[in-house]
N, C-alpha and C positions, 0 to 999 in steps of 0.2 A: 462372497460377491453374489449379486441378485442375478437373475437368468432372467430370459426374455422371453415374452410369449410363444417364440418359436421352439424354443428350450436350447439355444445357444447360449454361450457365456457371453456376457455386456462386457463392456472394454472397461480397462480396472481408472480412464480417465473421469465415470462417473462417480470416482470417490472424491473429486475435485467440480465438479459440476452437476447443476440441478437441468432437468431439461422441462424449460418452461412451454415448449411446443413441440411439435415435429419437425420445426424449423428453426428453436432458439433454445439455445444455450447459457447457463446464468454460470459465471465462477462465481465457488462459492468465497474464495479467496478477496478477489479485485471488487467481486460484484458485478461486473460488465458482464455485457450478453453479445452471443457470438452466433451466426448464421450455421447452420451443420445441414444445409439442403442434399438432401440424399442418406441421411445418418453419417454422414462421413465424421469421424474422429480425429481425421488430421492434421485440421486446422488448431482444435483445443488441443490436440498433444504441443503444436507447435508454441502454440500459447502460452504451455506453461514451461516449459523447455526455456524460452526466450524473457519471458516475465516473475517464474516464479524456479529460478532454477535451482535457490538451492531446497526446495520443497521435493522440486523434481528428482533431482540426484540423492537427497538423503532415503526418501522412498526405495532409488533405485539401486540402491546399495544395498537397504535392508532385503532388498530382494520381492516388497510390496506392489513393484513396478515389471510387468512381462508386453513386452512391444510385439511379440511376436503371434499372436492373437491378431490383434490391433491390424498392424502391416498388411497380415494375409486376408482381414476385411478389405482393405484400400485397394489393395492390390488385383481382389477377385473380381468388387464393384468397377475398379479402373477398365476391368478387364472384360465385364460384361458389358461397361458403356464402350469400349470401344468395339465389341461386336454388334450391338445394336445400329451404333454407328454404321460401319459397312453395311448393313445392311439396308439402313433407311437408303444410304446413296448409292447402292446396287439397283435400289427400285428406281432411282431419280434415274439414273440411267437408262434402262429399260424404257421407263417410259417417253425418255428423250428420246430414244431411238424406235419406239413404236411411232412417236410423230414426222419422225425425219422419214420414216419409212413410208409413208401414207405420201408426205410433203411429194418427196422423189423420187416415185413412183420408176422414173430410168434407172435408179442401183440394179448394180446387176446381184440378181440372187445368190448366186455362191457366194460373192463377198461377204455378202448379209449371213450366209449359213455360216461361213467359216469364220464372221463376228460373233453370229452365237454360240459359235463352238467354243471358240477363246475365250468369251465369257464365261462359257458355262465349266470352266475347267479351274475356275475361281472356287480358292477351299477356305471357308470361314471354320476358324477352329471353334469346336463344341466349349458348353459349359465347361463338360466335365475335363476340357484337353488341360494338361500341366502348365501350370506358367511358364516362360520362357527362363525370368528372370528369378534366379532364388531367392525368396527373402531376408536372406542374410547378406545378401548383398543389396538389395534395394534399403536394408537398415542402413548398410553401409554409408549407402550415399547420402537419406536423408538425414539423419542423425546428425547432431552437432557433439554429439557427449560417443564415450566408447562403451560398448557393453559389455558391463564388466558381470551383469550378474544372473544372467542365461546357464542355467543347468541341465545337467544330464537328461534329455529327452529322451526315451524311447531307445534306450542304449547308445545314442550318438552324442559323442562327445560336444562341447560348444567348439565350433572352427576358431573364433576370436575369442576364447577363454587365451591370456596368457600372462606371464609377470611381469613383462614389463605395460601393458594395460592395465593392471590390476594395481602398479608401483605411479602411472600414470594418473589413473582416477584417484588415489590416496593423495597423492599431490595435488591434485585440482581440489581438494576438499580441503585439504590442511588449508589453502592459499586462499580459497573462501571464506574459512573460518578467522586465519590472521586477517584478512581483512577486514570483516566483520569486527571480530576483537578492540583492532586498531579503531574501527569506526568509533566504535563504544565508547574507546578510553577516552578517545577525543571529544567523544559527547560530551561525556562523566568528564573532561576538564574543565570545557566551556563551561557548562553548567556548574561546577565547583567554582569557579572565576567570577561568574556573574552572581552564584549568592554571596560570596563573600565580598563585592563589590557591596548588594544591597544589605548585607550584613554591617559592612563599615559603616554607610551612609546611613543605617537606622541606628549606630551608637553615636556618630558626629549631632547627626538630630535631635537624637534622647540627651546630647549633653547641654547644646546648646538652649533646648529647651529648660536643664536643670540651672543653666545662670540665668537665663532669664526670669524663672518662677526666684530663683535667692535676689536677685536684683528685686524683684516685687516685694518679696518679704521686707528684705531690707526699709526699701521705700516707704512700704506701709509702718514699717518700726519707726524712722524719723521723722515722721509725720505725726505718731501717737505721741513721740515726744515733742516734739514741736509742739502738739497739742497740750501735751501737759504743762508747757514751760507759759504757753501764754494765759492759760489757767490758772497756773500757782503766781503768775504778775497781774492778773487780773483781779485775784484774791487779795494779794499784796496791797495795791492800790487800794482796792477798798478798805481795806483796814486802815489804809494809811491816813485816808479821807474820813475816817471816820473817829478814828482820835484824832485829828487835826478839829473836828466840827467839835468833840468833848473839849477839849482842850479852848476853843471858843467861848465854850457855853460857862465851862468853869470860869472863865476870865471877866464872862457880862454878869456874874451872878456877885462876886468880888466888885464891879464897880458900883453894880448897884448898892448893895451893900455900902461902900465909901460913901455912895453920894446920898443916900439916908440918913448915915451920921452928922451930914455936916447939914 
């Protein structure tokens, strides 16, 4: 995994996104681009958690998935925005009460010291002070999935390593995967239904088409004989016409003949 100019480790969610700005996020999956103002990763963990879960959990099973990096970024940022906070409105304060104080000029002084005293007994915890909240419990909360694949840190066992978590996530995989399966088969039916629907309809087509082309043959056959028939009576005729005309001529050659003798 790549490190970051500061030489901390980058959150393992950039094997799943391109970061196309200091403010956008490209999945490399969906393709969509997502806002990360501040570097925050939480929104893309949630992203793919909610959109790409079974990517998510097969990762997070191999063990290619560690939230715990991750968390204790959000959690420190969370942590530093909210100390900045206090303080921006520690100063709003202050200077609310610098004007109120000029304004009415009658407060009585002590009140005003033993405001600033109380104020001033306001303790913002440092950078460096501990979280409150452990990150194994702030996984807790936000996570949708269990974490099944948190190993041995630093000698400290995982708190949520357990078997019936481990028989739970095995479950939620299997029931992914029959789903999935089911999905498919039901694909691969439709799809088997509908070619063999156009499979039918191109052998009814190819036949009807093969009586239509023998219906032509045919036609063209009774027609060459039709053809022939009124050829060979055409022929007929003529012949027939034509010793009828010999048969004539024999006849006038015979009278003439008679009528020279006499």
């Amino acid at each position: 995994m790549s490190k970051s100019r500061s030489g901390r480790k980058s959150s393992f969610v950039w094997n799943f996104f391109d970061a196309d700005s200091n403010e956008k996020a490209r999945c490399r999956i969906c393709k969509r681009n997502f806002s990360r103002k501040g570097c925050c990763t939480s929104g893309l963990i949630t992203h793919l958690k909610k959109r790409h879960t079974e990517v998510f959990l097969l990762h997070l099973n191999k063990g290619l998935v560690c939230l715990e990096d991750d968390e204790n970024d959000e959690v420190k940022k969370e942590h530093d925005q909210n100390h900045h906070s206090r303080k921006d409105n520690l100063k709003k304060k202050k200077h609310g009460r610098e004007n109120l104080e000029k304004e009415e000029s009658s407060i009585d002084l002590q009140s005003v010291t033993s405001e600033h005293s109380s104020d001033s007994t306001l303790v913002f915890p440092e950078d460096d002070e501990p979280i409150k909240k452990p990150i194994e419990q702030l996984c807790l909360e936000e996570d949708e999935y269990p974490i099944v694949n948190i190993e041995r840190k630093q000698g400290r066992d995982n708190p949520f390593q357990s078997t019936s978590t481990t028989q739970f996530a095995t479950t939620q995989m299997e029931t992914l995967l029959t789903k999935q399966l089911q999905i498919q088969a039901k694909l691969y039916k439709e799809i088997k239904e509908k070619l063999e629907q156009i499979n039918t309809h191109i052998k009814e087509s190819e036949r009807i088409n093969r009586k239509k082309f023998r219906l032509k043959v045919e036609k063209l056959r009774l027609q060459k004989e039709e053809f022939k028939k009124k050829e060979l009576h055409r022929k007929e005729m003529q012949r027939l016409r034509l010793l009828e005309l010999e048969i004539l001529n024999k006849k006038n050659v015979q009278d003439q003949l008679h009528i020279n003798r006499l």
